[in-house]
KEMIGU-675438 format. One record per residue (C-alpha): x, y, z; residue in three letters. Coordinates in steps of 0.5 Angstrom, whole numbers. Layout:
// KEMIGU-675438
rec east = X, north = Y, up = Z, resn = ALA
...
//
This chain:
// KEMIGU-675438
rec east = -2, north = 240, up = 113, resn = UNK
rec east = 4, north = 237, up = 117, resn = UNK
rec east = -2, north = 234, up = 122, resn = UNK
rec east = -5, north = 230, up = 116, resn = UNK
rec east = -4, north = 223, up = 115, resn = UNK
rec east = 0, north = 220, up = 110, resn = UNK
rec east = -5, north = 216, up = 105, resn = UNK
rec east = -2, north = 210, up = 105, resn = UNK
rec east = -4, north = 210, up = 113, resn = UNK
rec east = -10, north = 213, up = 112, resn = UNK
rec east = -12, north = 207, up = 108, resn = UNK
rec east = -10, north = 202, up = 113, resn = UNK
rec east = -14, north = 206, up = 118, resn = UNK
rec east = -21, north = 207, up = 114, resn = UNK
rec east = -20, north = 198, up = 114, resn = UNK
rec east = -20, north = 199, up = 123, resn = UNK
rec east = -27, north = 199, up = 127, resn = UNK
rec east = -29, north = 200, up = 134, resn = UNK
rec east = -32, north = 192, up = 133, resn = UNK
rec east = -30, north = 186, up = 131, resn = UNK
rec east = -32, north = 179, up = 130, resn = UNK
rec east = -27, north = 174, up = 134, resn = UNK
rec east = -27, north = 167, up = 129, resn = UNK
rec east = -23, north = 161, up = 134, resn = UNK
rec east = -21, north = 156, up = 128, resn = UNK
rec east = -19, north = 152, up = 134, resn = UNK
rec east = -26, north = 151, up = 136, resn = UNK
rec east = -29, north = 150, up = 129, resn = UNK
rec east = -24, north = 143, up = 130, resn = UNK
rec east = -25, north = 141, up = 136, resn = UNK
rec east = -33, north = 142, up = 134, resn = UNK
rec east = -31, north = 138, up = 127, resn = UNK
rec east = -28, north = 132, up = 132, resn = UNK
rec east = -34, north = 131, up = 136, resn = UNK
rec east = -39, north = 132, up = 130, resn = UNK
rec east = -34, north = 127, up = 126, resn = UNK
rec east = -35, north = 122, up = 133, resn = UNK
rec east = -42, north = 123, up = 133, resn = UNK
rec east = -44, north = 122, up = 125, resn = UNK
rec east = -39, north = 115, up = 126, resn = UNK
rec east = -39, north = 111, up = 120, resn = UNK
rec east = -42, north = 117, up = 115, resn = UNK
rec east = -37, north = 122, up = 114, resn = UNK
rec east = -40, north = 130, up = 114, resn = UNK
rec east = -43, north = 134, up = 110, resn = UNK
rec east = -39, north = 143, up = 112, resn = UNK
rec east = -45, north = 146, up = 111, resn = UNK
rec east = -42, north = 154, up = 109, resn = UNK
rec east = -48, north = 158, up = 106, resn = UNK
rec east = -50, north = 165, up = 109, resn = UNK
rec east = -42, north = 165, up = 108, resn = UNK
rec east = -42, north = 159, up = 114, resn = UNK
rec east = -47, north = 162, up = 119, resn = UNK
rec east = -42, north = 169, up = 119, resn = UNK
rec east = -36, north = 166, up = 120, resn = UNK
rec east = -33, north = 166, up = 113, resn = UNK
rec east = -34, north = 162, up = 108, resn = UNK
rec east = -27, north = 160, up = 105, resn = UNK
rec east = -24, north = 161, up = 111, resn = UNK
rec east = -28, north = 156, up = 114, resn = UNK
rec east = -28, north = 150, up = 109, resn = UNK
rec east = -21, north = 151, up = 109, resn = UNK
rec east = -21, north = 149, up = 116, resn = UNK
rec east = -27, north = 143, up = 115, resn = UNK
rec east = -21, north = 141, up = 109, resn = UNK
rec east = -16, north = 141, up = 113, resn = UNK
rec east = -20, north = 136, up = 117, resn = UNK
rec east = -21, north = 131, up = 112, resn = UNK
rec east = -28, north = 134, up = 111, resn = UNK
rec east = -31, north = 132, up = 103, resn = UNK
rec east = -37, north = 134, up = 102, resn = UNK
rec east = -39, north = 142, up = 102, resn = UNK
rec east = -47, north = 145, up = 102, resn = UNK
rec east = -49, north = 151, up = 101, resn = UNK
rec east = -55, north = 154, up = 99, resn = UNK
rec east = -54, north = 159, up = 92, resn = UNK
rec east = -50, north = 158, up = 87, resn = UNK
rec east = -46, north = 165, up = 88, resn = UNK
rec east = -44, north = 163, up = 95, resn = UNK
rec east = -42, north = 156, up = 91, resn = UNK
rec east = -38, north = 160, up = 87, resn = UNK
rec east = -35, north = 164, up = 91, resn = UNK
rec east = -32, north = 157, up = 94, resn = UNK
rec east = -29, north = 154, up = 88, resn = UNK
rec east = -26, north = 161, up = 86, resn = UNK
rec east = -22, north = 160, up = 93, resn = UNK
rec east = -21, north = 154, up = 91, resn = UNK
rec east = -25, north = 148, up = 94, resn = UNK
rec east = -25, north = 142, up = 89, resn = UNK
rec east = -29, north = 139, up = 93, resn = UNK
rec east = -37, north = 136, up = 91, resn = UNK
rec east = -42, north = 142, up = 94, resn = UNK
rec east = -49, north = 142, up = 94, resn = UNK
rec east = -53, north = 148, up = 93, resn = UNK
rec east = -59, north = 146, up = 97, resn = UNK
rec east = -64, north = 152, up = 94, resn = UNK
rec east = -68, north = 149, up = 88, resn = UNK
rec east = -65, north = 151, up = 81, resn = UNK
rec east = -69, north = 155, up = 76, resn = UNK
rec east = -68, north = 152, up = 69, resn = UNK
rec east = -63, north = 158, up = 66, resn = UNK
rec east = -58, north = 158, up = 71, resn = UNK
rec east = -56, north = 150, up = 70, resn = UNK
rec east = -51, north = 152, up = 67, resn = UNK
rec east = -48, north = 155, up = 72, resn = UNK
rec east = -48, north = 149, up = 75, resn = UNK
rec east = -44, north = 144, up = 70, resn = UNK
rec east = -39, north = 150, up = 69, resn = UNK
rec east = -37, north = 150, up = 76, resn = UNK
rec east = -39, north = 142, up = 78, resn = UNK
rec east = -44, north = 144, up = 83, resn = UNK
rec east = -49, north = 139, up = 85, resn = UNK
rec east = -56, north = 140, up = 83, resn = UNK
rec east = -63, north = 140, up = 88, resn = UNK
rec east = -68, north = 137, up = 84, resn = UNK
rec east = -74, north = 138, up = 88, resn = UNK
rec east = -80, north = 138, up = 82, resn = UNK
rec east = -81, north = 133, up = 75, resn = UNK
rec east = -80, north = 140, up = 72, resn = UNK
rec east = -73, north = 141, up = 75, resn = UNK
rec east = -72, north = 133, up = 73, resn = UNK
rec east = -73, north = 135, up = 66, resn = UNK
rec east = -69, north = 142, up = 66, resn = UNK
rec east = -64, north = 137, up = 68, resn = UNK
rec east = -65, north = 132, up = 63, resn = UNK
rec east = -66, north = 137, up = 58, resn = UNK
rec east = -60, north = 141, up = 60, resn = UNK
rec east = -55, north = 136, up = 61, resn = UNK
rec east = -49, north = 133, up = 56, resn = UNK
rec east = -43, north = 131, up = 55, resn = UNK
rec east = -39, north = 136, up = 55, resn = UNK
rec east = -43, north = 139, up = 60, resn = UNK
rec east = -46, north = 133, up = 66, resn = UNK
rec east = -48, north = 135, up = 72, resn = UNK
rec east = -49, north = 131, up = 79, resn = UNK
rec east = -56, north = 131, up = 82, resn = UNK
rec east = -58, north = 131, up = 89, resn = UNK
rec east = -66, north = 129, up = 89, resn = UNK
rec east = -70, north = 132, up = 94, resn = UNK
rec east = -76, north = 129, up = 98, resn = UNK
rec east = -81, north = 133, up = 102, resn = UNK
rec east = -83, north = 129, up = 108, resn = UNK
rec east = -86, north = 134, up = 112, resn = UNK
rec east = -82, north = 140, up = 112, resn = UNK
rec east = -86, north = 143, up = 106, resn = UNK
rec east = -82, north = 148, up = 103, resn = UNK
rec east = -79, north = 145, up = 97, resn = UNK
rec east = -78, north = 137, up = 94, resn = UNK
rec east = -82, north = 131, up = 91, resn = UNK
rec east = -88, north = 128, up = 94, resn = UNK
rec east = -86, north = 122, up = 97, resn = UNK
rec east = -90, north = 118, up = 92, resn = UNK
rec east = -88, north = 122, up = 86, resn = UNK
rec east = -80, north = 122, up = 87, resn = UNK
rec east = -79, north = 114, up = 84, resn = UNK
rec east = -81, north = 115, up = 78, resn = UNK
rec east = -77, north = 122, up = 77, resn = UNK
rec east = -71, north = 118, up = 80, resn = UNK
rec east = -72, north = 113, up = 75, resn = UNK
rec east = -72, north = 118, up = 69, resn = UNK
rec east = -66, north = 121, up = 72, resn = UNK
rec east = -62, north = 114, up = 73, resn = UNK
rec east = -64, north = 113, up = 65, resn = UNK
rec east = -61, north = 120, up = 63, resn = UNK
rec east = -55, north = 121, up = 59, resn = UNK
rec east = -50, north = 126, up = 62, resn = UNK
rec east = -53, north = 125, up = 69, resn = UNK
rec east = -51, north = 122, up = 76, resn = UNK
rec east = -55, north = 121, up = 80, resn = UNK
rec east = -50, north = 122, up = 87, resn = UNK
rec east = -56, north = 124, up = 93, resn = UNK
rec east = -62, north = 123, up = 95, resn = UNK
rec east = -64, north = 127, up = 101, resn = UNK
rec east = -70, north = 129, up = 106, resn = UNK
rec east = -70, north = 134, up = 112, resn = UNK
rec east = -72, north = 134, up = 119, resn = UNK
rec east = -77, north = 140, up = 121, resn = UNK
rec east = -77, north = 138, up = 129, resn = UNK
rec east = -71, north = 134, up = 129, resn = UNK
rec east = -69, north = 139, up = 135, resn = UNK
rec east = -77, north = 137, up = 139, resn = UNK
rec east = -78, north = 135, up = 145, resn = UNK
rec east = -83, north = 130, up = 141, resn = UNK
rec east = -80, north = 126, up = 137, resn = UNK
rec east = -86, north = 123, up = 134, resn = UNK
rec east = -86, north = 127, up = 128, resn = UNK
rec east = -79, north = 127, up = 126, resn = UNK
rec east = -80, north = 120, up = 126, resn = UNK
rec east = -86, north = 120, up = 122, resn = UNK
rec east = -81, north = 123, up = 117, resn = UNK
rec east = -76, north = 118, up = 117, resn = UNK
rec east = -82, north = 113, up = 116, resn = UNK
rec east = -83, north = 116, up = 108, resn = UNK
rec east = -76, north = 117, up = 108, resn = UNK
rec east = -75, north = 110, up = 109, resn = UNK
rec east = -80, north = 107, up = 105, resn = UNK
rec east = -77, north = 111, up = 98, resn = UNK
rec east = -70, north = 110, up = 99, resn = UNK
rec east = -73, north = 102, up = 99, resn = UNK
rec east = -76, north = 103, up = 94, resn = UNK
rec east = -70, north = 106, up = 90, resn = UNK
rec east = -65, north = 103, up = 93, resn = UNK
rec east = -58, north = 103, up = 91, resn = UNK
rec east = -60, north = 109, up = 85, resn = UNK
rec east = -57, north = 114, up = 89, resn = UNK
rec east = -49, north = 115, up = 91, resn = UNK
rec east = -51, north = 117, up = 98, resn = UNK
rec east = -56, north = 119, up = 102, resn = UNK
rec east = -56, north = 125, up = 107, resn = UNK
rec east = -62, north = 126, up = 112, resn = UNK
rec east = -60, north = 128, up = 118, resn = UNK
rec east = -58, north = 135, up = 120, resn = UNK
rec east = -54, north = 138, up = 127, resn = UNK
rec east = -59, north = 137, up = 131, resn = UNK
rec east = -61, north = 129, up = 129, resn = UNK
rec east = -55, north = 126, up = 130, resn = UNK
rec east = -56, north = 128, up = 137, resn = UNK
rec east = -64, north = 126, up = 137, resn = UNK
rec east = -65, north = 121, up = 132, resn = UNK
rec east = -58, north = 117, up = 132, resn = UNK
rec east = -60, north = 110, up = 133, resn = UNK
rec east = -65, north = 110, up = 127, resn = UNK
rec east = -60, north = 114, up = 122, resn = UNK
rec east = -55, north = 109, up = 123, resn = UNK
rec east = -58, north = 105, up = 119, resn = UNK
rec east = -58, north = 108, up = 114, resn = UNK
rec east = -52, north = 107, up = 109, resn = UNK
rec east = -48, north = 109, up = 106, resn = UNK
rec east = -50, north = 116, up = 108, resn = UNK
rec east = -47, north = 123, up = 110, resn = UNK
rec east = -49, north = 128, up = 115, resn = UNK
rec east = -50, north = 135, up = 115, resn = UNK
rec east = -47, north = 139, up = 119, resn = UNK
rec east = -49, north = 147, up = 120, resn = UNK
rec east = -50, north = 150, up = 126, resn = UNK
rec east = -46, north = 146, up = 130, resn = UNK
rec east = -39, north = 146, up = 126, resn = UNK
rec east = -40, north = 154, up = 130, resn = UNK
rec east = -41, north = 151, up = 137, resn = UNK
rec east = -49, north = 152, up = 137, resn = UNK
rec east = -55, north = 148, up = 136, resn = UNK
rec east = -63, north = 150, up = 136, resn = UNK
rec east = -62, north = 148, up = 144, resn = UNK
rec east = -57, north = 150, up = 149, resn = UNK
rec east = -56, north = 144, up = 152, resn = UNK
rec east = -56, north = 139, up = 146, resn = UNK
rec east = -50, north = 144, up = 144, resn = UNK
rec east = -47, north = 142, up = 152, resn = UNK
rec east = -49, north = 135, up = 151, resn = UNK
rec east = -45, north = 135, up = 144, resn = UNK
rec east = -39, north = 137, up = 147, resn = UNK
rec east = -38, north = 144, up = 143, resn = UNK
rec east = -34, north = 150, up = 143, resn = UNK
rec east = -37, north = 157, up = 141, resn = UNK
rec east = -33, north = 159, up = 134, resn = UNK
rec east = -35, north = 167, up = 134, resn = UNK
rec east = -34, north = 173, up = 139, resn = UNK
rec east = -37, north = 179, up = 138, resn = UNK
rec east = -33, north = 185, up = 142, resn = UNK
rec east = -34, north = 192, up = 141, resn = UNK
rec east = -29, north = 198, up = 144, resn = UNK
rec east = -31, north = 203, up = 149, resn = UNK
rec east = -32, north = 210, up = 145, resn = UNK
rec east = -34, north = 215, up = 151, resn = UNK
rec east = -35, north = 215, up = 159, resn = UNK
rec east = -39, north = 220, up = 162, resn = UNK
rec east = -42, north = 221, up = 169, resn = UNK
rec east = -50, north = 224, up = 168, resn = UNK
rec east = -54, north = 226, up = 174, resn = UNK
rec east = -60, north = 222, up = 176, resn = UNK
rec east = -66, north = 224, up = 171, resn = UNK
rec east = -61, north = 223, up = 165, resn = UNK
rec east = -65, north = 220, up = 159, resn = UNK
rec east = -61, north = 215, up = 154, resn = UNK
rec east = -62, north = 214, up = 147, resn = UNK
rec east = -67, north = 215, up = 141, resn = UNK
rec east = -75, north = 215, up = 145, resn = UNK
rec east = -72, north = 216, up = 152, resn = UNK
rec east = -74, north = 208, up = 154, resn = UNK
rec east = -68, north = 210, up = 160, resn = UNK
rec east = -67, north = 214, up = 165, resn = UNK
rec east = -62, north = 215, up = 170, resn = UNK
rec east = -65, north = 214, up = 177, resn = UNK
rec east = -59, north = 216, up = 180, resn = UNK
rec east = -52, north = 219, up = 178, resn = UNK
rec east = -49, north = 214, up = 173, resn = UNK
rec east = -44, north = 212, up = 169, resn = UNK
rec east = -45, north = 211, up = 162, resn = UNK
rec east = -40, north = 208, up = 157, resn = UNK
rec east = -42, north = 208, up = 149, resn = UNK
rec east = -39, north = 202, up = 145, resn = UNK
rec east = -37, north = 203, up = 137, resn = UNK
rec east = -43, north = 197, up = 136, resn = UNK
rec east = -50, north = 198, up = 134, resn = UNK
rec east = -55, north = 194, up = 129, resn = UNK
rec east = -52, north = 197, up = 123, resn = UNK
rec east = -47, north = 191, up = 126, resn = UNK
rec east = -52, north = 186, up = 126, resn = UNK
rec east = -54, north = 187, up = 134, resn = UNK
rec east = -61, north = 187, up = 135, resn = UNK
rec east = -64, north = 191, up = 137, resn = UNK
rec east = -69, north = 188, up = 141, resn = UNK
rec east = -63, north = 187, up = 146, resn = UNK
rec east = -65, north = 195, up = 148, resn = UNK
rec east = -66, north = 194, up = 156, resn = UNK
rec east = -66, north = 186, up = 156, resn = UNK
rec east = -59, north = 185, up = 155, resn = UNK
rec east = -52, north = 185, up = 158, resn = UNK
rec east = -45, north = 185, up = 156, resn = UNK
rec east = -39, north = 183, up = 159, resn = UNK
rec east = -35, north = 190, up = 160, resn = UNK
rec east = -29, north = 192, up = 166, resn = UNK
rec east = -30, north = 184, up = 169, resn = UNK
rec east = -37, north = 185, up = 170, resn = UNK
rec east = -43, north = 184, up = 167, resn = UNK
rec east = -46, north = 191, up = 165, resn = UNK
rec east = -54, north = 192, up = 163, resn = UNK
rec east = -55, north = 194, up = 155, resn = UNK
rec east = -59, north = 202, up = 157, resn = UNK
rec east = -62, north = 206, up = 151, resn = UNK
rec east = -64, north = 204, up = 145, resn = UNK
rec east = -60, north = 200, up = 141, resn = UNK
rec east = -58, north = 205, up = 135, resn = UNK
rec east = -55, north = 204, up = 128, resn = UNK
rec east = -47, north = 205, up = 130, resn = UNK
rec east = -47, north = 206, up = 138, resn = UNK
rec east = -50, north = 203, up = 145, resn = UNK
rec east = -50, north = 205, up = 151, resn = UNK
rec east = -49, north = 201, up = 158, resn = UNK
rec east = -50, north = 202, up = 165, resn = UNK
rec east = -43, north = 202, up = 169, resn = UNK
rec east = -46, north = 204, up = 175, resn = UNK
rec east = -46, north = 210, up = 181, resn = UNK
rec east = -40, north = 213, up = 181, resn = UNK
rec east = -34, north = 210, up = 185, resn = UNK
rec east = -38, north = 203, up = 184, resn = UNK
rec east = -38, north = 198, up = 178, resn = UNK
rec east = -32, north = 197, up = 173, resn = UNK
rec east = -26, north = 202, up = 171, resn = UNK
rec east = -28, north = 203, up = 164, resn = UNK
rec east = -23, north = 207, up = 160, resn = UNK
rec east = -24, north = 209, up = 152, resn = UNK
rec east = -21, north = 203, up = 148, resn = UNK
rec east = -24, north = 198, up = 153, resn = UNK
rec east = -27, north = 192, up = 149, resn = UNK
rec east = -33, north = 189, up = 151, resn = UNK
rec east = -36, north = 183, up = 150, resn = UNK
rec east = -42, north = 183, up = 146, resn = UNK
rec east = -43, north = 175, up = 146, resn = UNK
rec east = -38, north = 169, up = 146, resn = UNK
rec east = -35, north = 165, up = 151, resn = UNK
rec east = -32, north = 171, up = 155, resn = UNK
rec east = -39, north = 174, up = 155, resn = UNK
rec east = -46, north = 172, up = 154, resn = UNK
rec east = -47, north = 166, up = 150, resn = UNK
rec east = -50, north = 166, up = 143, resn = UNK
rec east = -56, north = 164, up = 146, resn = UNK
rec east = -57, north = 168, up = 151, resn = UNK
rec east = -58, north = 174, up = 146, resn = UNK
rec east = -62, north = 170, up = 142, resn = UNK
rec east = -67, north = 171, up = 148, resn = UNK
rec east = -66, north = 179, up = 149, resn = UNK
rec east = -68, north = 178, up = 142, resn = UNK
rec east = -74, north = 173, up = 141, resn = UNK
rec east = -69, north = 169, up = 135, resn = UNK
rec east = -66, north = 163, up = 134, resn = UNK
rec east = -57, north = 162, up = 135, resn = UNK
rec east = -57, north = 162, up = 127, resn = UNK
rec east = -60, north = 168, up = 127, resn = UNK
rec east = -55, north = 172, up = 132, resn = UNK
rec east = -49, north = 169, up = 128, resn = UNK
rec east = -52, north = 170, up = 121, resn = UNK
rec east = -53, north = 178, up = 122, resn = UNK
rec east = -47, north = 180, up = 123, resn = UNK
rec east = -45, north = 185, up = 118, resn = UNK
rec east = -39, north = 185, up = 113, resn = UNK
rec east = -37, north = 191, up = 115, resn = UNK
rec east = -35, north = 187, up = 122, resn = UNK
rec east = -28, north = 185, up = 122, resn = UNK
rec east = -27, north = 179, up = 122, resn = UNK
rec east = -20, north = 177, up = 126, resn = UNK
rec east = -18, north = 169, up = 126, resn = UNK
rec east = -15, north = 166, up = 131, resn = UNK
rec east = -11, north = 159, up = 131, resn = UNK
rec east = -12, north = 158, up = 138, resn = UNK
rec east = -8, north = 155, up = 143, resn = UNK
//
């Protein structure tokens, strides 16, 4: 039994794992900075749900706190609960439209209600007292499609809500379905409608909040007219956008870096298949390195055969299918490529790799989603930067 580990240690191990999810909390505030910069007079909106992309929700809106950032956003009463047990008292806004039953929910933690429908209006009015108010956020559908009031219907439930005791009506909002195209005529379009409900119930709300990350790029000199106002901001507080270049042309910095460890190199003669299904084989004596990362992790695994890693201070191609726990790449023919030992870590996406981006590509996906993935069984290890 003397080569067994005490339990305290093997506690401490069981928490250790060949990959990790590097958090830059450095470069989440400069990204702040340059948002805060390009938002002008209207203050942000930290938009934190799926717990901030994956980066961690609390930890982030410390951060975003920490940087004078007010308001919050999240898209389940859960996530929002979360925050206030970590102990943000800032105003949070669940984006996602409420069922009746959970309003209560909503005045116990002081969360901000989407009301999207005349039901949810008179739940709200229904639901609301005294001792329990609670603070709505009236959404309005322009041409997204997914949830919010007909343009021509919201008026009318706004000026109910305005009349209810025990309401306040603190937003009125839209979102954008194109606001990253090209094109911008639809965007447009939306912000038309938008417009010409907010005149007509103007000053009945707090706040109106219509631009996301990409609109302050996109539609910046229409929303400065829009007064007073809040922006929200979510995938660009992490350093990414819906394109690579309106990321570049904001100035951001990429928050998260996926690395993985090398768990076994091994040499394997020419006609060697990799992996589940045989996609790979060697056509030549080849250097094989298996890394501790797989789609359990939330890599994806269509990145089988299309991806790269920075490994050894190489770029190195992803071979085999990807499998839940493991991967495999391609150091080359023996004598060649990069000296890679077990322990090694390599680069799955970051700014010391691929961008978030490009694995995005390999896999047919969009930057939110690569981020979003990420298992919780992923450590993630905060650095304060320089």
């Amino acid at each position: 039994m003397d080569d067994v580990a005490p339990a305290s240690d093997v506690a401490q191990d069981a928490d250790q794992a060949p990959v990790e999810a590097v958090i830059r909390l450095d470069h989440l505030r400069h990204n702040v900075r340059a948002l805060r910069t390009l938002a002008g007079a209207a203050q942000l909106m930290g938009v934190v749900k799926a717990d901030a992309y994956g980066h961690g929700a609390v930890q982030v809106a410390r951060v975003l706190r920490e940087e004078g950032v007010r308001h919050f956003a999240v898209a389940r009463i859960g996530e929002a609960v979360a925050l206030r047990d970590a102990g943000l008292t800032a105003p949070i806004l669940v984006l996602g439209a409420p069922l009746p039953h959970h309003l209560a929910a909503y005045a116990a933690h002081d969360l901000g209600v989407t009301v999207a429908s005349a039901a949810v209006a008179e739940a709200v009015i229904e639901a609301a007292a005294p001792h329990a108010p609670l603070r709505v956020h009236v959404k309005v559908d322009t041409g997204m499609g997914r949830i919010g009031l007909a343009p021509d219907a919201a008026p009318d439930v706004i000026d109910r809500l305005r009349r209810a005791p025990s309401v306040e009506m603190a937003g009125l909002w839209t979102h954008f379905a194109t606001a990253d195209a090209d094109d911008p005529t639809f965007a447009h379009h939306q912000l038309d409608r938008f417009e010409r409900v907010a005149g007509r119930v103007e000053g009945a709300a707090s706040c109106v909040h219509v631009a996301n990350s990409s609109a302050l790029l996109t539609l910046s000199e229409r929303l400065a007219d829009l007064r007073p106002a809040l922006v929200r901001t979510g995938i660009m507080l992490y350093g990414l956008a819906d394109r690579a270049d309106l990321a570049a042309e904001a100035g951001l910095r990429p928050v998260m870096q996926l690395t993985a460890q090398v768990t076994q190199v091994k040499t394997v003669p020419a006609g060697t298949s990799i992996s589940y299904g045989r996609q790979w084989r060697a056509d030549r004596a080849t250097r094989i390195a298996t890394l501790g990362v797989g789609y359990g992790d939330g890599y994806p695994r269509l990145c089988s055969n299309r991806a790269s890693v920075a490994l050894g201070g190489h770029r190195v191609p992803v071979v085999g299918a990807v499998c839940m726990d493991m991967m495999m790449v391609d150091l080359g023919p023996p004598g060649t490529g990069p000296d890679v030992a077990v322990g090694d870590a390599a680069v799955l996406f970051g700014p010391d790799g691929p961008s978030t981006f490009d694995v995005a590509a390999w896999a047919e996906t969009i930057p939110y989603e690569i981020c979003c993935r990420i298992d919780e069984r992923v450590p993630r290890r905060y650095v304060p930067g320089a």
